[in-house]
Residue frames relative to the residue before (quaternion, step in Angstrom):
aa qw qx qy qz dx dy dz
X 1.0000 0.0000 0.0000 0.0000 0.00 0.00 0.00
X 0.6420 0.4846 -0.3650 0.4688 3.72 1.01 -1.21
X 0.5406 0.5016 -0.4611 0.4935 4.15 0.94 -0.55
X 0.7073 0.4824 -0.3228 0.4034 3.77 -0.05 -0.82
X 0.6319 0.4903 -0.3232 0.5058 3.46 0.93 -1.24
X 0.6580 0.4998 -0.3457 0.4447 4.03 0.64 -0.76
X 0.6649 0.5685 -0.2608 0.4082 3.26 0.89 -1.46
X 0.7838 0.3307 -0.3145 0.4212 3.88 1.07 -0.74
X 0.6033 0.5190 -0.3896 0.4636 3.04 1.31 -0.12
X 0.6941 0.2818 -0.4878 0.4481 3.69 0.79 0.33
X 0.4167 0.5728 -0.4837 0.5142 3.47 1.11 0.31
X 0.7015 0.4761 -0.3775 0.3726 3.85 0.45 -0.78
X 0.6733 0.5281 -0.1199 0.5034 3.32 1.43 -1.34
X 0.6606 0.5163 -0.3429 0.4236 3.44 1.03 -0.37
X 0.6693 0.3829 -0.3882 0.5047 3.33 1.53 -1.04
X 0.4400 0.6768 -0.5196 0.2798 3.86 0.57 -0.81
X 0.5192 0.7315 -0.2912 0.3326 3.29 0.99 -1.42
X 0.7886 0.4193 -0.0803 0.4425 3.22 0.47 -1.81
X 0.6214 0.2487 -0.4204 0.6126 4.09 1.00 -0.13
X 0.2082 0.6015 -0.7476 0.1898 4.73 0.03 1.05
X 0.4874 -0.6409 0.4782 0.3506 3.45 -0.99 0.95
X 0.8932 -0.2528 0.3397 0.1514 3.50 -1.36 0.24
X 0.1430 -0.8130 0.4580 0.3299 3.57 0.53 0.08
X 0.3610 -0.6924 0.5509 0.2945 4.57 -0.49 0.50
X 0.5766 -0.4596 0.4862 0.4689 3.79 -1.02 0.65
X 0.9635 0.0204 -0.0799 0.2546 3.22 0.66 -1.00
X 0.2775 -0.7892 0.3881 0.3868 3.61 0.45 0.72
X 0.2265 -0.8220 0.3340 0.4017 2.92 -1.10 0.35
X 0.5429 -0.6647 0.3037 0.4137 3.57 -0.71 0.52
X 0.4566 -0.6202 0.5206 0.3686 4.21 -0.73 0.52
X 0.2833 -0.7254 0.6079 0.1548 4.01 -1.01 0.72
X 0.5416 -0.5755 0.4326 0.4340 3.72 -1.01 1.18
X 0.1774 0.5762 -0.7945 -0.0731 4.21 -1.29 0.39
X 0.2703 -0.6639 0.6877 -0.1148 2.73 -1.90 1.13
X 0.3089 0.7571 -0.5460 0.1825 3.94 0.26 0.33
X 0.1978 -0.6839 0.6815 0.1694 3.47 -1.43 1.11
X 0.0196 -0.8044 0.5852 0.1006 3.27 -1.29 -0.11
X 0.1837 -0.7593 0.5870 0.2125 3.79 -1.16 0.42
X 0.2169 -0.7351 0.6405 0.0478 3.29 -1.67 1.28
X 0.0596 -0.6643 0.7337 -0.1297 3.79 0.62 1.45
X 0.8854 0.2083 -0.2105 0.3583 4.01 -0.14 -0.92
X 0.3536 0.6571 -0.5854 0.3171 3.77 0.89 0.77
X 0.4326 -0.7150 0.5492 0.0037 3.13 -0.76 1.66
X 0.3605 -0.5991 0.6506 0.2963 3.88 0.29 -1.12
X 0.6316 0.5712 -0.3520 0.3885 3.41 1.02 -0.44
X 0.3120 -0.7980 0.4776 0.1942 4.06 -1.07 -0.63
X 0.5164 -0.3897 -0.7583 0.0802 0.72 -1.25 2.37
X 0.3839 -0.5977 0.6962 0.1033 3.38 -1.92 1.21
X 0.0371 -0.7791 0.6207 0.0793 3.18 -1.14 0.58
X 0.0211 -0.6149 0.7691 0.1730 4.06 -1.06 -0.04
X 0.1644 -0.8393 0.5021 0.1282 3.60 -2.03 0.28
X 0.6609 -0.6476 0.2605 0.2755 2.61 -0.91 0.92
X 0.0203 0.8994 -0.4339 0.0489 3.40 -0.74 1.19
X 0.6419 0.2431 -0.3926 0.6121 3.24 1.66 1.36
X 0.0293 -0.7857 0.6118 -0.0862 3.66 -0.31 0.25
X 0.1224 -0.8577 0.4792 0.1404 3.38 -1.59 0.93
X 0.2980 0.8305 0.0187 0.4703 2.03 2.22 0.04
X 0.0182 0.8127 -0.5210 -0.2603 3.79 0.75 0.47
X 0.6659 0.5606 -0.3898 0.3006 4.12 0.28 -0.46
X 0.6441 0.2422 -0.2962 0.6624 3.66 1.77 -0.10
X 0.2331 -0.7784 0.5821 0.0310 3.93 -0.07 1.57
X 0.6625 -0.3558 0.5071 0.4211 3.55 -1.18 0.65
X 0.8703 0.2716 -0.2710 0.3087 3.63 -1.03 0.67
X 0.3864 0.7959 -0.4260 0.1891 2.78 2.25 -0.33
X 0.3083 -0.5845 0.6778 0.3223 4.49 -0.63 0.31
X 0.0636 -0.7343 0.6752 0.0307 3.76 -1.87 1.04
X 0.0789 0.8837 -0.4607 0.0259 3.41 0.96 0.92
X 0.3437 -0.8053 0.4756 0.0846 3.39 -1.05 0.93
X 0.2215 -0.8451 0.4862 -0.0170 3.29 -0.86 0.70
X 0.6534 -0.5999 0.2775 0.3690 3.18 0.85 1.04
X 0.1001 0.2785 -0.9503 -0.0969 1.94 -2.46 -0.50
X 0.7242 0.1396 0.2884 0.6106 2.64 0.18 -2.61
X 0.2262 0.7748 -0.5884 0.0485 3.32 -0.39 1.15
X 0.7780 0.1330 -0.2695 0.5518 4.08 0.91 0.25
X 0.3714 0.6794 -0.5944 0.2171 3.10 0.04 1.38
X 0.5878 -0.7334 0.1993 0.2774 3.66 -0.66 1.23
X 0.6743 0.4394 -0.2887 0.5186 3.31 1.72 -0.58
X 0.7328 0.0604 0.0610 0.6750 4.54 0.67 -0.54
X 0.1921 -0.5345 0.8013 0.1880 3.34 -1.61 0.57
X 0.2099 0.5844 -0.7617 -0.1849 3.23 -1.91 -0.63
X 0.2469 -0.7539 0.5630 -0.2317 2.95 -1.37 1.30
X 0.3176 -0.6076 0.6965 0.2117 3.51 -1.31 1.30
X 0.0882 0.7792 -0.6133 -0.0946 3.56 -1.13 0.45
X 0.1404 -0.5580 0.8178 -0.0103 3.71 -1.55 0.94
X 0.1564 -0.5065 0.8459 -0.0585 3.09 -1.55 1.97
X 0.1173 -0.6654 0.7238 -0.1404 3.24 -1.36 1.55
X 0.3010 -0.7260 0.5892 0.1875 3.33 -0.53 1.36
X 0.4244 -0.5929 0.4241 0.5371 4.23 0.87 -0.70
X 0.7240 0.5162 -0.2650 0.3730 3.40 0.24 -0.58
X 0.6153 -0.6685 0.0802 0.4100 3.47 1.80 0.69
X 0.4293 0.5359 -0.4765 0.5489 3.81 1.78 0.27
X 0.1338 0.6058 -0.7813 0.0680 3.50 -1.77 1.33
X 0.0924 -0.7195 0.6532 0.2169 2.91 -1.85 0.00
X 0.2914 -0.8404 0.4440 0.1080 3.63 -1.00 0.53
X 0.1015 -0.8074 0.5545 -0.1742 3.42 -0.93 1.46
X 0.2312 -0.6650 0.6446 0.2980 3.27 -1.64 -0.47
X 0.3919 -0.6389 0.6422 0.1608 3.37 -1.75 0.89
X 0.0467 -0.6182 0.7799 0.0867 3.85 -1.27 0.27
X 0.0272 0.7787 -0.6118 0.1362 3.44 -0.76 0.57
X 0.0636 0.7760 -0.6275 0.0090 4.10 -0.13 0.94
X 0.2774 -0.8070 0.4906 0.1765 3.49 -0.12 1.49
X 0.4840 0.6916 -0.3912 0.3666 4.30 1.18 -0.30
X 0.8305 0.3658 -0.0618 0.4156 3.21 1.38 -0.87
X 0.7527 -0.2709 0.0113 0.6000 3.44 1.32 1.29
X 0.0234 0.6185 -0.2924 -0.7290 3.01 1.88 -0.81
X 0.0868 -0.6891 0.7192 0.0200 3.98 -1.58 0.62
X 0.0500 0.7617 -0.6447 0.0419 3.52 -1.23 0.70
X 0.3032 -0.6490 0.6837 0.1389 2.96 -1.52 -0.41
X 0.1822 -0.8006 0.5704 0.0215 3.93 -0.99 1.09
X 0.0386 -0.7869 0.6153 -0.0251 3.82 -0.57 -0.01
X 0.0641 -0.7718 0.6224 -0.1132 3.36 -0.58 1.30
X 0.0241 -0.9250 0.3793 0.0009 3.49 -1.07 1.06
X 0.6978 0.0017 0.0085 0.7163 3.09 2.31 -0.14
X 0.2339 0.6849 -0.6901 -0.0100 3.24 -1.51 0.60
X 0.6656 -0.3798 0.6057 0.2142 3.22 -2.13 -0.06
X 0.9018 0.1146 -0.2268 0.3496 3.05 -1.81 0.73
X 0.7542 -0.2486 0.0099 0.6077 3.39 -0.34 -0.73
X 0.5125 0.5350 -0.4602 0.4893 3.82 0.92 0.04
X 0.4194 0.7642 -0.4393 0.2170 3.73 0.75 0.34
X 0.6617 0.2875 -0.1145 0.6829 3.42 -0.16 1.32
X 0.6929 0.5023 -0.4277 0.2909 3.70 0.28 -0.11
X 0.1621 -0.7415 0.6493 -0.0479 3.35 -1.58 0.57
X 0.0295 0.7168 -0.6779 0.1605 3.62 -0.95 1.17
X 0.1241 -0.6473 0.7520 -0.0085 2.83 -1.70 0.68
X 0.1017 -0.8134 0.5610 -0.1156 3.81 -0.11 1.34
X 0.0439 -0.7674 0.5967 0.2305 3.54 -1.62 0.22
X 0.4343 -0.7462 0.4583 0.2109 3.34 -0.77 1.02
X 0.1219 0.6500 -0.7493 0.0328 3.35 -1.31 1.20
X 0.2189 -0.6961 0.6057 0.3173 3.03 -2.16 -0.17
X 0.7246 -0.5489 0.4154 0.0330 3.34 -1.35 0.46
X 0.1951 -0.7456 0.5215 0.3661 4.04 -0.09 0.76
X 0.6094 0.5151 -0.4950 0.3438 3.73 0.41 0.74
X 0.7731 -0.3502 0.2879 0.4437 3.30 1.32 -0.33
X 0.6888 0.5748 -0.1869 0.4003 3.21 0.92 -1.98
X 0.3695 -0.7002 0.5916 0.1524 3.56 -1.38 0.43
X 0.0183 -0.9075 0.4134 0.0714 3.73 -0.34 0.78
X 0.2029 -0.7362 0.6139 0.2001 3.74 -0.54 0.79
X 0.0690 -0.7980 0.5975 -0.0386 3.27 -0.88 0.87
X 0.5083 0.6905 -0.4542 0.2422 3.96 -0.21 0.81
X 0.5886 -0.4032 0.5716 0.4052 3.58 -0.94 -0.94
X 0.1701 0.6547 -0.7360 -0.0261 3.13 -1.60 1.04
X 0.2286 -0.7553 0.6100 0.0718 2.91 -2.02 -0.44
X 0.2632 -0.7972 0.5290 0.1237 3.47 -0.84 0.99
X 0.0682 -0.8566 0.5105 0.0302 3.53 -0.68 1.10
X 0.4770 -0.7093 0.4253 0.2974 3.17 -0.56 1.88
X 0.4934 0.6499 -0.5439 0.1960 3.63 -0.06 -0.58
């Protein structure tokens, strides 16, 4: 049985293989984002938010709110989290957080769409924290005109 099970799973993986999208004349290339933020008013509740209070990023402005929306948002050992950064003024963009607090706290974000001027965007952040407090996403995005 444990042959067969192997045998369809490289059969499954072999065909998967065969629908990889296209390669684009041009990839595009991911842009440095850098954004601190402070979570004095994350609750654990839903939705918590902390804001964002550096940003290189002009489409997520200082004040931008990242409020979270569970699953798992106040447990003592990992969150994960839906998140929508909402600047107020009606531009968001929407993602998920992983976050294992045992391990410095360290995470990882993923962003895959927003609205207004965050239309088209995508990030892919790691999460640290700071001996001041602050929380930092640190990675590479992009905004796809399509």
């Amino acid at each position: 049985m444990r042959t067969i099970s192997a045998q369809l799973l490289m059969a499954s993986a072999l065909g998967f293989a065969g629908f990889a999208a296209p390669a684009l004349a041009e990839d595009p290339v991911l842009q440095p984002l850098t954004i601190a933020k402070e979570c004095s008013q994350y609750a654990g509740t839903l939705p918590s938010f902390c804001t964002i209070t550096a940003s290189n990023l002009a489409a997520i402005p200082v004040g931008t709110k990242a409020y979270y929306y569970g699953p798992v948002a106040n447990n003592p050992n990992f969150s994960s989290n839906n998140v929508v950064l909402d600047d107020g003024a009606g531009n968001t963009a929407m993602g998920n957080c992983i976050v294992d607090f045992g391990a410095g706290p360290k995470g990882m974000c993923a962003f895959y769409a927003g609205s207004g001027t965050l239309e088209g965007f995508m990030a892919v952040v790691h999460v640290t924290t700071s001996a001041d407090g602050l929380w930092h996403w640190d990675g590479g995005y992009l905004i796809d005109p399509r």
